[in-house]
VOVOZA-929075 format. One record per residue (C-alpha): z, y, x; residue number from 1; residue in one letter. Coordinates in pm, 1 decimal, always signed. Layout:
N
{{Z Y X} NUM "A"}
...
END
This chain:
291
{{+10716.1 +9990.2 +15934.7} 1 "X"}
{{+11121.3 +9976.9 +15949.6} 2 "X"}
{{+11254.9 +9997.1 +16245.1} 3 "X"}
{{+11560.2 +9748.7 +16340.9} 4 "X"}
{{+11880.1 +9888.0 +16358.3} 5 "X"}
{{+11972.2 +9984.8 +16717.9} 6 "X"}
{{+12281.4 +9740.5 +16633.9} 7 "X"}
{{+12101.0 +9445.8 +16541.5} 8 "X"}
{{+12259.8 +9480.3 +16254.1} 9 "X"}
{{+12089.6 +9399.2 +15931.3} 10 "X"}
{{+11805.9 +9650.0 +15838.9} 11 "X"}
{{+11887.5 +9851.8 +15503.2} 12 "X"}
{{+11709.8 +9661.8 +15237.5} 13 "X"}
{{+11679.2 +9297.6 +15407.8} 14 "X"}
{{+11795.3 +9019.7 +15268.6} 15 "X"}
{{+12097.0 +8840.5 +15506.0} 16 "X"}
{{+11912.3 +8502.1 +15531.8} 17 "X"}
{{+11615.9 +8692.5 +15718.0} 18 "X"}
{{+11880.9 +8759.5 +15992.5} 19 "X"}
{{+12090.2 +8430.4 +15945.6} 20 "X"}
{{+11986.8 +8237.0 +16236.6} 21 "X"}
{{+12229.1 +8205.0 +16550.2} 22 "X"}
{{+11952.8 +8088.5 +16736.2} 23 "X"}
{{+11714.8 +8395.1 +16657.0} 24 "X"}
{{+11899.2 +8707.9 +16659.3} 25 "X"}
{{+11746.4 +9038.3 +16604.6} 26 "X"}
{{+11655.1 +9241.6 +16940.5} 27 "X"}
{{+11865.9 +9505.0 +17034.6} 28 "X"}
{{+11714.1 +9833.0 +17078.4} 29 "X"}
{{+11981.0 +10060.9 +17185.7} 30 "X"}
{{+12051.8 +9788.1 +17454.7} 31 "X"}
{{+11709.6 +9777.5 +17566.1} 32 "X"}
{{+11627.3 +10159.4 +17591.3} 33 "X"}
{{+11939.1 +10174.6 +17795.2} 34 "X"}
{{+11835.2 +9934.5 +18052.1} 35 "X"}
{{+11420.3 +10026.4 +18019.6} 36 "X"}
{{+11357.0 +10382.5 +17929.6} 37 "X"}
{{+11402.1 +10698.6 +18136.3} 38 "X"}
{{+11390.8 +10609.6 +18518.0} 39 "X"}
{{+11078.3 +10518.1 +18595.9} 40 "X"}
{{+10748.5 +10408.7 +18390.3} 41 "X"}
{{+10887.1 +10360.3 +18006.4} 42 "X"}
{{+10914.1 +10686.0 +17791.1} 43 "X"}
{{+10990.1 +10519.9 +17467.9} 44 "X"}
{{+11064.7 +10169.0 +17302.6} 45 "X"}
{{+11101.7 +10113.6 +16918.9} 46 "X"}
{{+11159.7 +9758.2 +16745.7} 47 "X"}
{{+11031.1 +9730.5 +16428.6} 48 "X"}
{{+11148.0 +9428.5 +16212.2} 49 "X"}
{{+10774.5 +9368.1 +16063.1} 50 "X"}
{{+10394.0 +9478.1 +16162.3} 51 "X"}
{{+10093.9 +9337.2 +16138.2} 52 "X"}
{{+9972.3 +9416.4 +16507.2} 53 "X"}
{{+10165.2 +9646.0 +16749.5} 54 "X"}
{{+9858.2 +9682.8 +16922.6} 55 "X"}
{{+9723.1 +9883.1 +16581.2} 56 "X"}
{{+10024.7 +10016.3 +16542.6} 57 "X"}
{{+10014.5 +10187.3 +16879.3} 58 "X"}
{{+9650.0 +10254.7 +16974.4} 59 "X"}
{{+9655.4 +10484.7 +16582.8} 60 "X"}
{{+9936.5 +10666.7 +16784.0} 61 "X"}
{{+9846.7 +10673.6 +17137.0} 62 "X"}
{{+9692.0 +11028.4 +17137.1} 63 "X"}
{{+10052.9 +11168.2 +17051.3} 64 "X"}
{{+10251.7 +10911.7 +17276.6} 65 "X"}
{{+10302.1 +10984.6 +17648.5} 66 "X"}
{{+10225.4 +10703.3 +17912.7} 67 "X"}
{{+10458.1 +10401.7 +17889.4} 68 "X"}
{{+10566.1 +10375.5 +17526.5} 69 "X"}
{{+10649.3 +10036.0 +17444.6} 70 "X"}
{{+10636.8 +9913.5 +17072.6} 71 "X"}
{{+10801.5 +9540.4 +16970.2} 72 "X"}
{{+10767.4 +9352.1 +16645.4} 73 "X"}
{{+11028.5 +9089.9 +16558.2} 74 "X"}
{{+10724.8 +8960.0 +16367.0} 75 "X"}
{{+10346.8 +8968.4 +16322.1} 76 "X"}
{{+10175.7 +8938.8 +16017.9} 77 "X"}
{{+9853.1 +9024.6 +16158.1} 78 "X"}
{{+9849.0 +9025.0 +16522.0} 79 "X"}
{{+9506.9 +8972.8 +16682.1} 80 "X"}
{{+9431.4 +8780.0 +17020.6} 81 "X"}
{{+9089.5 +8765.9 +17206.8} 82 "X"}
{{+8771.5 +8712.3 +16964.6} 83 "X"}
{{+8967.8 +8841.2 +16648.6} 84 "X"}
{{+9171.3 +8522.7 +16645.0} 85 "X"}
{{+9517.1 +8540.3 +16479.0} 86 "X"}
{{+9829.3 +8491.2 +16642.1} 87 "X"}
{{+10107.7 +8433.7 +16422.0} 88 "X"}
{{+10450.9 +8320.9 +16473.8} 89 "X"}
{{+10753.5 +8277.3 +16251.0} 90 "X"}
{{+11012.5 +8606.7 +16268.9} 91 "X"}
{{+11219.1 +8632.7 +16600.5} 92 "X"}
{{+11065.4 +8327.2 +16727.6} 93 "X"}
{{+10870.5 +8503.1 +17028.2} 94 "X"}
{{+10773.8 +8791.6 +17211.5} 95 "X"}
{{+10543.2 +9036.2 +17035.9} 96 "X"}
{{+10524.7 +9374.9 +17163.9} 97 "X"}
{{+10232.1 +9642.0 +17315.4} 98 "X"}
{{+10241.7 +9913.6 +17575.3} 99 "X"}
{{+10062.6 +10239.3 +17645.4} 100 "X"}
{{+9951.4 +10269.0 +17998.8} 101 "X"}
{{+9746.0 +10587.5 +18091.7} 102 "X"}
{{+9621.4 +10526.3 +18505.7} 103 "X"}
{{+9447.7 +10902.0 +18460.4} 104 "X"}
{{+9148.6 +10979.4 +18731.7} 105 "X"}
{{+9312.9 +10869.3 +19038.3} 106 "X"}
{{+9245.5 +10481.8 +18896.5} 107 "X"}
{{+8821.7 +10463.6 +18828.3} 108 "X"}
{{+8793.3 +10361.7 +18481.8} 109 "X"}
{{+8556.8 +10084.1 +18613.2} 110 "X"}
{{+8848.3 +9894.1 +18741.8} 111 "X"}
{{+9053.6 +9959.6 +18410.5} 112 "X"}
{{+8966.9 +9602.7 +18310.4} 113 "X"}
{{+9205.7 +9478.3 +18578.9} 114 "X"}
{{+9509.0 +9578.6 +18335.1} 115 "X"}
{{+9474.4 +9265.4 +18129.8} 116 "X"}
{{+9501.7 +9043.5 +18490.3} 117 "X"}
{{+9774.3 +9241.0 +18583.6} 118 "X"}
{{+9963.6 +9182.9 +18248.3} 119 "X"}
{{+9921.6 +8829.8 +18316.4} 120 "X"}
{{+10037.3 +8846.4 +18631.1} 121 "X"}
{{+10317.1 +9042.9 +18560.4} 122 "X"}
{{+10416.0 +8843.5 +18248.1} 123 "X"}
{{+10407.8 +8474.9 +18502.7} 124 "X"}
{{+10620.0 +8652.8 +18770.1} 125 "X"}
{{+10874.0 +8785.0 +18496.0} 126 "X"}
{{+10932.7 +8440.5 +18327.1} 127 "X"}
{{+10934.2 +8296.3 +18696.2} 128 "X"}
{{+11271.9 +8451.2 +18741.5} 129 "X"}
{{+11394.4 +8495.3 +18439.4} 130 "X"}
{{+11309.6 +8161.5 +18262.5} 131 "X"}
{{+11292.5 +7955.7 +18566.6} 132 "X"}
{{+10977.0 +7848.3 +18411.4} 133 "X"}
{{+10627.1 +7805.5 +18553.9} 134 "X"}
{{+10358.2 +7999.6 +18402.4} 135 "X"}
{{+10067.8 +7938.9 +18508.9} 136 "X"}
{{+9702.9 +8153.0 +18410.2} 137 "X"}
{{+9396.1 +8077.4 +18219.7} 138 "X"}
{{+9080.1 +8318.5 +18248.6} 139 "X"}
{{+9140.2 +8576.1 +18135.0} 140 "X"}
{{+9437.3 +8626.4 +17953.2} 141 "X"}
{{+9576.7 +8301.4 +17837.8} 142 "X"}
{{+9972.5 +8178.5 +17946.1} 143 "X"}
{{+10034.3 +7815.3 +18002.8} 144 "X"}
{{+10314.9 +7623.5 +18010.6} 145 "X"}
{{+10337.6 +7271.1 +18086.2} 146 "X"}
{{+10501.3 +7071.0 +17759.9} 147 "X"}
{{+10551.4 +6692.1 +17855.3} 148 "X"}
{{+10319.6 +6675.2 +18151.0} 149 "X"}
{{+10006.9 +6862.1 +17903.8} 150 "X"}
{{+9903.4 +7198.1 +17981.2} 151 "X"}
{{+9968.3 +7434.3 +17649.5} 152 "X"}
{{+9907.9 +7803.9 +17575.2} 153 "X"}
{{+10228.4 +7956.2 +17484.8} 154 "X"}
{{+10093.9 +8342.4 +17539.3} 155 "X"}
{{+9825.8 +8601.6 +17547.6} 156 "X"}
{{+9713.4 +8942.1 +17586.0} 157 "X"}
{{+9475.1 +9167.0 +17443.3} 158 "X"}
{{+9421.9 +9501.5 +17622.0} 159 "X"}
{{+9196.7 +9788.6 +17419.0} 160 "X"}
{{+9116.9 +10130.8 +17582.4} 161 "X"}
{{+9225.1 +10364.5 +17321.6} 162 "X"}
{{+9079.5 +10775.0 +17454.2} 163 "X"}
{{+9252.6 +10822.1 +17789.4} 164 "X"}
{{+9423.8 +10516.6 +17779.1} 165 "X"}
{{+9495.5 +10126.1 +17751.0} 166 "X"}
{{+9734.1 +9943.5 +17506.8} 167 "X"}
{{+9841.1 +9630.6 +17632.8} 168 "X"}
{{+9953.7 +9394.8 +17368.9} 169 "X"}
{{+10147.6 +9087.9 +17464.5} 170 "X"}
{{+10285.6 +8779.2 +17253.4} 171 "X"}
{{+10493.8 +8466.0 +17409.3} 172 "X"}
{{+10568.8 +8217.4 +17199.6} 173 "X"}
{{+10943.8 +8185.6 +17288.0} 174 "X"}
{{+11159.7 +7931.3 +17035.3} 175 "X"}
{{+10895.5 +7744.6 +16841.9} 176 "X"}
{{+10963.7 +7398.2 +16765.0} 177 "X"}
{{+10677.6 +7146.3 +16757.7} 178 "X"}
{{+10684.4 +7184.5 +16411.0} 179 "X"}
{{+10636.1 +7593.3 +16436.5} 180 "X"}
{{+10316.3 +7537.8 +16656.6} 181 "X"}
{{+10020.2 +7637.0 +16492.7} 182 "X"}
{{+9788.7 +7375.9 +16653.9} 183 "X"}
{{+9855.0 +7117.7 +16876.4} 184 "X"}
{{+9761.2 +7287.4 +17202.9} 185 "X"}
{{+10018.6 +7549.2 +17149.1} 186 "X"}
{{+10401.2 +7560.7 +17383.0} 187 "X"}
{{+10666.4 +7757.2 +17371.0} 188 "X"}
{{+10899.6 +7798.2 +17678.1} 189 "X"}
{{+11184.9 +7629.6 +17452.8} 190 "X"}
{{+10946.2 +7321.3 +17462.1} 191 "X"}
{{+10904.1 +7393.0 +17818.3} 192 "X"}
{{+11267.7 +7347.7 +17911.1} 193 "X"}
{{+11284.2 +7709.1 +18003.8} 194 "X"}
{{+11681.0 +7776.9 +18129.3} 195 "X"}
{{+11668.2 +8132.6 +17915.9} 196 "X"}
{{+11525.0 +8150.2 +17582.3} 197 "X"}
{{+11740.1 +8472.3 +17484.2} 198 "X"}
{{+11468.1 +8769.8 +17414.5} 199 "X"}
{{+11653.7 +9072.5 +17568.7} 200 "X"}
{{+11666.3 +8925.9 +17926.7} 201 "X"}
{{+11311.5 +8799.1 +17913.7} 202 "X"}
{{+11160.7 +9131.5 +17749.8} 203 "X"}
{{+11345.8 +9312.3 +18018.8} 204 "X"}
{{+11200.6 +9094.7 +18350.9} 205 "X"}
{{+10861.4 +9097.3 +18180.6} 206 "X"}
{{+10858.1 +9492.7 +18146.4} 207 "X"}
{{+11042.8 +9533.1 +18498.6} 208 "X"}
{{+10762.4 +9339.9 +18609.7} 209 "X"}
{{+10473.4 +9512.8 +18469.9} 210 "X"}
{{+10611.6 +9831.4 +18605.9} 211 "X"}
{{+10585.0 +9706.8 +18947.5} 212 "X"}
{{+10218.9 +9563.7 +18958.6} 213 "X"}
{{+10113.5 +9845.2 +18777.0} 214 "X"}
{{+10289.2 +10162.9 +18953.2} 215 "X"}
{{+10175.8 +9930.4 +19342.6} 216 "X"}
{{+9793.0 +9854.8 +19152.4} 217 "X"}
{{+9805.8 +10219.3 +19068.1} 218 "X"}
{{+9928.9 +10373.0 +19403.8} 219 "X"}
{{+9582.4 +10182.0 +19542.3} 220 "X"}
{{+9380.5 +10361.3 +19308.7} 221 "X"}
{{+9331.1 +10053.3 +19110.3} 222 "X"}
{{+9222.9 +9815.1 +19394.5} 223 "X"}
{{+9294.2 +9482.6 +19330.2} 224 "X"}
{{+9278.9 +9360.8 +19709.0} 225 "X"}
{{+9506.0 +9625.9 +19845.7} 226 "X"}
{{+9753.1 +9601.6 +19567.1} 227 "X"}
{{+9779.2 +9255.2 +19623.4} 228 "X"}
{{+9682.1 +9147.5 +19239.8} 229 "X"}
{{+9356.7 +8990.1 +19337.4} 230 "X"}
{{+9500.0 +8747.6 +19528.5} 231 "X"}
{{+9821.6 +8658.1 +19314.3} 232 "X"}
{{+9629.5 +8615.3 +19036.1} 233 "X"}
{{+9425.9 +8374.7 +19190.3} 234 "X"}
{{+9727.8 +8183.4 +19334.3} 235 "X"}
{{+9877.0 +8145.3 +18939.4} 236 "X"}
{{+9539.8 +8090.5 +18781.1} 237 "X"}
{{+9510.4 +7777.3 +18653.2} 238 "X"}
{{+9122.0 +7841.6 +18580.8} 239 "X"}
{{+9021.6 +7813.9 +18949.9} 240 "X"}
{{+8933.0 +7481.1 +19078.7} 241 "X"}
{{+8861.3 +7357.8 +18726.6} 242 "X"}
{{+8571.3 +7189.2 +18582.5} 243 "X"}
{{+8515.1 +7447.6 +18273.4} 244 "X"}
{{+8257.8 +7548.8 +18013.3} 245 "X"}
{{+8185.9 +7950.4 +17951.7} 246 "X"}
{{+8104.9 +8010.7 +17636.2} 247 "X"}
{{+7924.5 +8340.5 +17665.1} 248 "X"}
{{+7845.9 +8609.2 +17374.1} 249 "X"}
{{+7520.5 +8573.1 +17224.6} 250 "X"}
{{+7583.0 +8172.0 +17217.0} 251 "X"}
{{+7472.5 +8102.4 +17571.4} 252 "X"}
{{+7715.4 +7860.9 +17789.7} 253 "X"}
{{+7768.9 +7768.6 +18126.2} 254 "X"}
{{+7907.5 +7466.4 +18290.0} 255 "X"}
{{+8042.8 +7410.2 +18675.9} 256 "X"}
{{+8347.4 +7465.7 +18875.0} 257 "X"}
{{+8530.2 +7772.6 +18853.6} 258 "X"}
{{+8543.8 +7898.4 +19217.2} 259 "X"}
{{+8697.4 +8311.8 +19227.5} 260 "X"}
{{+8773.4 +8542.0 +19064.6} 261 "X"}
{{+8574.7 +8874.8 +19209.1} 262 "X"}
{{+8674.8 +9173.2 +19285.9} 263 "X"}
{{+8548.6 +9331.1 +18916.8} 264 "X"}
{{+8811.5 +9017.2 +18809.7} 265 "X"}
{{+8463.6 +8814.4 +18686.1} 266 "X"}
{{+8531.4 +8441.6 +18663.5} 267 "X"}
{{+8252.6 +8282.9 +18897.4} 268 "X"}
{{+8132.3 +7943.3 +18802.3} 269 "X"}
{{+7952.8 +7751.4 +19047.6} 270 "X"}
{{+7678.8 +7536.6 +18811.2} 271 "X"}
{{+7548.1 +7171.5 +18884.2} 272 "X"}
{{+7237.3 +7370.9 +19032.8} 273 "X"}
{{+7465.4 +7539.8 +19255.8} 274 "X"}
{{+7407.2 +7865.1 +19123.0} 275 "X"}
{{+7694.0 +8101.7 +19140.0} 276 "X"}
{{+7709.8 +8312.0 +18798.6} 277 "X"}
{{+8005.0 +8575.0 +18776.7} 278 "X"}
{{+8124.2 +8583.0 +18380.8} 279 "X"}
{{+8302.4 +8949.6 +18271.5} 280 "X"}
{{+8364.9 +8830.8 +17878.5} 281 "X"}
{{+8382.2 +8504.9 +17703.8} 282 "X"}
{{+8574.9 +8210.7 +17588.7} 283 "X"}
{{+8643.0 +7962.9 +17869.2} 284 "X"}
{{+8756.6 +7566.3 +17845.7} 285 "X"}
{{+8932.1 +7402.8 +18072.5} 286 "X"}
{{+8689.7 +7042.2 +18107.5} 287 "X"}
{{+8776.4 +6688.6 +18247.0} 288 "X"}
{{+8679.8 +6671.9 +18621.5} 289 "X"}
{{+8382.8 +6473.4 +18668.2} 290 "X"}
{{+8416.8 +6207.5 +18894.9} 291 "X"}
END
């Protein structure tokens, strides 16, 4: 990996056009450390020009890493979203970066899976303010936007416990064109109408805002009621209310209206038998209402 010059000038070795575009500058990394590291929850940030998944990257170093290292990549060549599917994006064009989070004993490692709600969470309220852009949540860690009245997914996260930890791995599709999108259901926040499309800003809300539903979800010992994240989650998610199939592992599926989210942050389905099933892992569509 080569890390990008703290100017944002032109790594050693790179050609020019790589960096040519007005519209996609590189990330500055001096800038950012200034403004993110060494006051409260981020010990470290590096920007690497290329990687094939910062979550890798930083879950093979996490054991030497203190709590709240951040790692970006200008671009992915192998980055990894739920169910080993790809996520790639052309360079500069998004958001791509992971983060170390260590809650230690006072959080109970059962409610550890919260940290990928919370990301989502955190991500929505960050883009809120400084995108003036509604981002709305889809079980479990999916980011919509709304492109031309449709609903598209213009983000994820993947969070892996990694020894005494969790790296968090986010990607937002940022400046794609239509003609960027790798499928059809795919938005950026460019296609979105989003008033700020410039990375720095909106890598610096998102991270400002993860450090605040983490450090509040962490001063509660992890409770997602008393923190407040249960409840905000389920205000943003766009899940709830929604006719949807769960496609469970093993092949099994389930079909009904998505009522909560519990307090373990299981999607509960309510089925056509009325039967109320609470899912912790699986792929979930969003269906047609049935009138």
């Amino acid at each position: 990996m080569t890390p990008s010059d703290a100017s944002g000038a032109t790594p050693s070795g790179a050609s020019a056009g790589r960096w040519s575009s007005l519209d996609r500058p590189p990330l500055n990394a001096a800038a950012l450390r200034r403004h993110l590291v060494g006051e409260g929850l981020w010990s470290s940030l590096e920007v690497v020009a290329s990687t094939g998944s910062t979550n890798s990257d930083l879950a093979a170093r996490a054991g030497e890493l203190p709590e709240g290292a951040v790692l970006v990549a200008e671009e992915q060549s192998a980055g990894r979203g739920r169910l080993d599917r790809s996520w790639v994006a052309p360079a500069r064009s998004g958001l791509f970066f992971s983060v170390l989070l260590k809650p230690g004993p006072e959080v109970p490692q059962e409610r550890w899976g919260w940290l990928t709600l919370l990301a989502g969470v955190a991500t929505a309220t960050g883009l809120s303010r400084a995108a003036g852009v509604d981002t709305a949540l889809k079980w479990p860690n999916d980011l919509l936007v709304t492109v031309d009245g449709e609903e598209r997914k213009a983000g994820g996260i993947l969070s892996e416990r990694v020894g005494d930890g969790v790296v968090v791995g986010i990607g937002l599709n940022v400046t794609l064109t239509e003609d960027e999108l790798p499928v059809d259901t795919a938005g950026s926040l460019s296609l979105a109408k989003a008033t700020v499309t410039d990375r720095e800003p909106l890598l610096k809300a998102v991270l400002r805002s993860l450090e605040q539903w983490y450090e509040a979800w962490r001063a509660a010992a992890g409770d997602p009621a008393a923190s407040g994240l249960q409840e905000t989650y389920a205000a943003g998610c766009a899940t709830l209310g929604r006719h949807v199939r769960a496609e469970l592992p093993g092949g099994r599926a389930i079909t009904g209206t998505a009522e909560a989210v519990d307090a373990d942050g299981r999607l509960v389905i309510r089925t056509a038998d009325d039967e109320r099933v609470a899912v912790g892992a699986g792929d979930v569509v969003h269906l047609r209402s049935v009138r």
